[in-house]
C-alpha positions in Angstrom: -161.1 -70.4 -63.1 -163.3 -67.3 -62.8 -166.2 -69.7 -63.8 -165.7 -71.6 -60.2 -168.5 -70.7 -57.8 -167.4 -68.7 -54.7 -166.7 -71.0 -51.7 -169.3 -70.4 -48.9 -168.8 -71.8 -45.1 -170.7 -74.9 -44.5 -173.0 -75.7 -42.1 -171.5 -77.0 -38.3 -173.3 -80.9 -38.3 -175.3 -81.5 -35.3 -174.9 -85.0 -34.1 -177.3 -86.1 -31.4 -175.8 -89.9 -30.2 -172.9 -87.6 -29.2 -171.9 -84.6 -27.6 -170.7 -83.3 -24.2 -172.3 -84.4 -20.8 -174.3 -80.9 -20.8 -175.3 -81.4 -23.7 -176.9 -85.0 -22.8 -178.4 -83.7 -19.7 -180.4 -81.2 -21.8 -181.1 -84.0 -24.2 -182.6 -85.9 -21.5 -180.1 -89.2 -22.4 -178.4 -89.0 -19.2 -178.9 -88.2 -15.3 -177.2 -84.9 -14.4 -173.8 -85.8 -12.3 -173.5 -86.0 -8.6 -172.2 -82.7 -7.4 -168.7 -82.9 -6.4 -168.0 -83.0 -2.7 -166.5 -79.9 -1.3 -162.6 -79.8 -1.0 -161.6 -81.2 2.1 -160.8 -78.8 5.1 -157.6 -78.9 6.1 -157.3 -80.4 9.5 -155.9 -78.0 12.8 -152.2 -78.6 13.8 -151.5 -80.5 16.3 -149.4 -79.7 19.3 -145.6 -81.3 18.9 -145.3 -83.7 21.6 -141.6 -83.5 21.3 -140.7 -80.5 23.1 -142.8 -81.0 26.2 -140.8 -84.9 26.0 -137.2 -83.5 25.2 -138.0 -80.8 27.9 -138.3 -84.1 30.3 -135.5 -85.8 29.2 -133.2 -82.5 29.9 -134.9 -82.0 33.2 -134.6 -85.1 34.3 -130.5 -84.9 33.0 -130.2 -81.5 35.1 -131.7 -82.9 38.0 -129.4 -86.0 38.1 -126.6 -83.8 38.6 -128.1 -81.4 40.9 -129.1 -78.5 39.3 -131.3 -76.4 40.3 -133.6 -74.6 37.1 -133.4 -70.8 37.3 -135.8 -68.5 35.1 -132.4 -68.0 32.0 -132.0 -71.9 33.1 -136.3 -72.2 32.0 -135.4 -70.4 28.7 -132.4 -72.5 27.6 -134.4 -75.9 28.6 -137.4 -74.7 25.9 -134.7 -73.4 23.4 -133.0 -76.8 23.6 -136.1 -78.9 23.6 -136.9 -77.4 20.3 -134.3 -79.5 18.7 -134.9 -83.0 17.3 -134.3 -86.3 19.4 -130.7 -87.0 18.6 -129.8 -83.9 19.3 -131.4 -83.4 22.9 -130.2 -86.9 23.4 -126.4 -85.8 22.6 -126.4 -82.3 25.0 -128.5 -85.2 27.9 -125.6 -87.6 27.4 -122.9 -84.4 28.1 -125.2 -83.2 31.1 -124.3 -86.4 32.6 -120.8 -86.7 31.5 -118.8 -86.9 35.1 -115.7 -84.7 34.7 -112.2 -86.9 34.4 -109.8 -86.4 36.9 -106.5 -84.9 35.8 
């Protein structure tokens, strides 16, 4: 086989009906594309209205039974109103619990 020519890289083909969108624009076959929008900012958080409700609820639980809020009494009712619904709705429900007689 020495008679066999050397092989020799061919040529990349060039085909002009087809070819990346870049490569269209430059050919003038297409409109360049719209820019794309700029990601979306991502909106502030809002306040949780919960707390400032379950805050009510035990207040309002407290005051039933006379009791008045001190400043440690303050810190417990925002500790507790942190807690979801159920919860605040279980500890109201105790608040108001009238003691049995024994």
């Amino acid at each position: 086989m020495p008679d066999q020519p050397a092989p020799r890289p061919a040529e990349p083909r060039v085909d002009e009906t087809a070819g990346d969108i870049a490569s269209l624009v430059r050919l003038g076959v297409v409109d360049p594309p719209p820019a794309p929008s700029p990601p979306e900012q991502p909106r502030p958080p809002q306040p949780d209205p919960r707390p400032a409700e379950n805050a009510a609820l035990i207040d309002a639980a407290l005051a039933d039974i006379g009791v008045e809020r001190t400043a440690a009494d303050e810190q417990a009712v925002t500790a507790l109103a942190r807690l979801d619904t159920g919860t605040v709705d279980t500890v109201t429900r105790w608040i108001k619990h009238k003691k049995k007689d024994r």
